[in-house]
C-alpha positions in Angstrom: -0.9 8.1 11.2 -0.6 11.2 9.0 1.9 11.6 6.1 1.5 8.5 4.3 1.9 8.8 0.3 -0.2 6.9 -2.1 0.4 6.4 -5.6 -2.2 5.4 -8.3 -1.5 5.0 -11.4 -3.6 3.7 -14.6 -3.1 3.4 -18.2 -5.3 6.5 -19.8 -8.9 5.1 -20.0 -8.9 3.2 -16.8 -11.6 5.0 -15.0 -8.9 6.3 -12.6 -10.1 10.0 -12.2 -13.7 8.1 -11.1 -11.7 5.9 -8.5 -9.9 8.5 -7.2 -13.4 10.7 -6.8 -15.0 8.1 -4.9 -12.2 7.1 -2.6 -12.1 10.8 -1.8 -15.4 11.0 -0.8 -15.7 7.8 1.1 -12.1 8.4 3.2 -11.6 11.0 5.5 -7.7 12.7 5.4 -7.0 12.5 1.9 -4.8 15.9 0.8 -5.0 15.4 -3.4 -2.1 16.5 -5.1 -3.0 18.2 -8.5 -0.5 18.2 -10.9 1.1 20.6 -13.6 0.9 20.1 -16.8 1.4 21.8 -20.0 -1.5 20.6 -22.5 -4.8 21.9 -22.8 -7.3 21.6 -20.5 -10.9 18.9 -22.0 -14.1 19.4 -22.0 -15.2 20.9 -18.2 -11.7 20.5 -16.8 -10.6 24.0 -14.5 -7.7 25.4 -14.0 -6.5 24.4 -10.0 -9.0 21.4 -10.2 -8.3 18.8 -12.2 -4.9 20.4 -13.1 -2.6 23.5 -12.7 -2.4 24.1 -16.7 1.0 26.2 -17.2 3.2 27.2 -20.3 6.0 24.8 -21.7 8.4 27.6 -20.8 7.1 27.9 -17.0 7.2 24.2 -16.4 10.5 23.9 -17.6 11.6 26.9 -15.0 9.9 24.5 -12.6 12.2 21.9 -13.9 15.4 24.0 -13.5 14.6 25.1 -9.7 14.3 21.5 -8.8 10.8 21.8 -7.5 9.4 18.9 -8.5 8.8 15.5 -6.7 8.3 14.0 -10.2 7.8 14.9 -14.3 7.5 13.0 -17.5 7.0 14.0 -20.8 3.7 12.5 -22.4 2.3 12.0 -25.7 3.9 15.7 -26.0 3.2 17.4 -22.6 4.9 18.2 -19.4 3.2 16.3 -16.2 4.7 17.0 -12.8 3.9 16.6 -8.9 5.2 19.4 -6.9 7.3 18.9 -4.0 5.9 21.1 -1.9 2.3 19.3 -2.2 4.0 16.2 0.4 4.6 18.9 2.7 1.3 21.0 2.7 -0.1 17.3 3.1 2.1 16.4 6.3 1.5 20.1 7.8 -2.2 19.6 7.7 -1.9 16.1 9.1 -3.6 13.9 6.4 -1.9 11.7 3.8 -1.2 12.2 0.0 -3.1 10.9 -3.0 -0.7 10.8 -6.0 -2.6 10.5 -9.4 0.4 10.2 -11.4 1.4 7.7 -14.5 3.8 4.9 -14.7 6.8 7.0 -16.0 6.5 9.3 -12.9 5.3 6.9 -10.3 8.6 4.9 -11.1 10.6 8.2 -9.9 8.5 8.9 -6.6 9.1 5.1 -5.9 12.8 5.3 -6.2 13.2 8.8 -3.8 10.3 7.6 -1.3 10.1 3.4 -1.5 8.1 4.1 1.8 5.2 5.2 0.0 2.3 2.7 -1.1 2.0 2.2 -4.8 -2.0 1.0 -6.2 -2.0 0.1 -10.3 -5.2 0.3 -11.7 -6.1 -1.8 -14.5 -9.5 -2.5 -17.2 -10.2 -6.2 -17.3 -9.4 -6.4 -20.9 -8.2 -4.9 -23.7 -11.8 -4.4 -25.5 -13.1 -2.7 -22.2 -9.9 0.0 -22.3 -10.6 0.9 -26.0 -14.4 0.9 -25.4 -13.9 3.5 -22.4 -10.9 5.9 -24.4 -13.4 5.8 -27.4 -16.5 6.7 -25.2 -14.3 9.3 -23.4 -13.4 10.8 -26.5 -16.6 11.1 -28.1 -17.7 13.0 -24.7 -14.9 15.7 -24.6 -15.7 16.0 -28.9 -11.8 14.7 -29.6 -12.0 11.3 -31.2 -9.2 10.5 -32.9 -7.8 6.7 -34.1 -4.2 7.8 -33.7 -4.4 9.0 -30.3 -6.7 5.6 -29.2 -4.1 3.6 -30.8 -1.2 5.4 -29.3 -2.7 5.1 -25.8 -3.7 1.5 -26.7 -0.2 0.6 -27.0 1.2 2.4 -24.6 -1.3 0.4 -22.1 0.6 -2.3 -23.1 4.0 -0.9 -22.2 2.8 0.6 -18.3 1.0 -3.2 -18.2 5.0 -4.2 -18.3 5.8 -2.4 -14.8 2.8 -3.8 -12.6 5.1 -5.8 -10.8 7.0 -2.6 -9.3 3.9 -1.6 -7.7 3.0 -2.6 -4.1 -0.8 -3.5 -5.2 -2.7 -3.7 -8.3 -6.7 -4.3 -8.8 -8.9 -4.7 -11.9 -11.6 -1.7 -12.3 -14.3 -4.1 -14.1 -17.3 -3.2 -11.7 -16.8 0.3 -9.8 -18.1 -0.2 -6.8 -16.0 -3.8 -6.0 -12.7 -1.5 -7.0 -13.9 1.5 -5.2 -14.1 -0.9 -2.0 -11.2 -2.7 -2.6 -9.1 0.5 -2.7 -10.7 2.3 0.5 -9.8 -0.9 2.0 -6.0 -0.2 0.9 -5.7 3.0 2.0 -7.5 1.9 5.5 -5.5 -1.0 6.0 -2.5 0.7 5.3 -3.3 3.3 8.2 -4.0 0.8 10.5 -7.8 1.7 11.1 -9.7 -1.4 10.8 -8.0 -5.0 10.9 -11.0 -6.2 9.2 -10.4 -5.3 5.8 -7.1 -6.1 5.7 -7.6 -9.4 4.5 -9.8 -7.6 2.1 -6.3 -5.5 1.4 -4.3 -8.1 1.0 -6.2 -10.3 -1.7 -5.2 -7.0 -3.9 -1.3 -7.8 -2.8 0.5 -7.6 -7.0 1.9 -10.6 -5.6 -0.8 -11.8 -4.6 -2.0 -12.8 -8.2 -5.3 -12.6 -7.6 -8.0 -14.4 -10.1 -9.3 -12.0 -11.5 -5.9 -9.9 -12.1 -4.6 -12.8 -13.5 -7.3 -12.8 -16.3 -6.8 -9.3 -17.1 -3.1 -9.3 -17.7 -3.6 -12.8 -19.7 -6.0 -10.4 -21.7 -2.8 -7.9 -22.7 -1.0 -11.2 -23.4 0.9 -10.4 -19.9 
């Protein structure tokens, strides 16, 4: 069944860009929306891949024509998922990958509760700095403010888990990678077996080891 819409979202530093890779390359169908956004591209990040990098005063044109399933303003910067990306997706007969943060996930939820919402989260506070600090030192950008802004604002998206229709803990990558091709499978309806797989990552679920993470973020 084509058209289906998947959200992920992550606080920054989760390892969701290396998720999202993997499920893409393991799953068959998968249109990947790429979003706008207004600040500057890191490190080996293209223009068209990884984002469509636009002007303040563009995106904001964007903003006035309505064409936009979803924007938020970050740390600073415009982020947005055009509409026209669900379309393209259903025309060509696969299903959506949103990788979109909590602030615009929130609004797809609210105009398409049909679609199926995956939080991603690090197993531990220590972990999440760890990777933001490791990530900065790559792209050349370390900076304490911005580590402690996203640090805390980790803490904040942490606060809206329970809106989402499944979460999982990225500790070891190829357990999460698994876990979420078994999502988007069961989901479709292609194999029963990994449902119960699936279903063990249910929010409500409250898995074990989900459980231990958000008691890690005092949540």
């Amino acid at each position: 069944m084509a058209g289906i819409l998947f959200i992920i979202s992550a606080p920054s530093g989760s390892g969701k860009s290396t998720l999202v890779s993997q499920l893409r390359s393991l799953v068959e169908g998968l249109d990947f929306s790429v979003s706008y956004t207004t600040r500057q591209p890191r490190g080996s990040e293209e223009n068209g891949r990884e984002y469509h990098f636009t002007t303040r005063a563009a995106f904001e044109q964007m903003i006035a024509a309505d064409e936009f399933l979803e924007w938020a303003e970050v740390f600073g910067n415009y982020y947005g998922t055009a509409r026209s990306a669900l379309t393209h997706a259903k025309n060509a007969g696969k299903d959506l990958l949103l990788d979109i943060d909590v602030q615009g996930a929130v609004q797809v939820m609210q105009k398409q509760p049909e679609a199926v919402s995956i939080f991603i989260l690090p197993p531990s506070p220590a972990v999440l700095e760890r990777r933001l600090r490791n990530r900065s030192e790559a792209e050349h950008m370390t900076s304490e403010d911005v580590i402690e802004r996203r640090l805390r604002e980790a803490q904040k998206e942490l606060d809206r888990i329970g809106e989402y229709k499944y979460a999982l803990v990225n500790d070891q990558l190829d357990v999460a990678v698994r876990e979420l091709a078994a999502i988007v499978r069961s989901e479709r309806g292609e194999d029963a077996e990994l449902r119960t797989l699936a279903e063990s990552c249910l929010t409500h679920a409250r898995s074990r080891q989900l459980v231990g993470a958000l008691q890690s973020f005092d949540r």
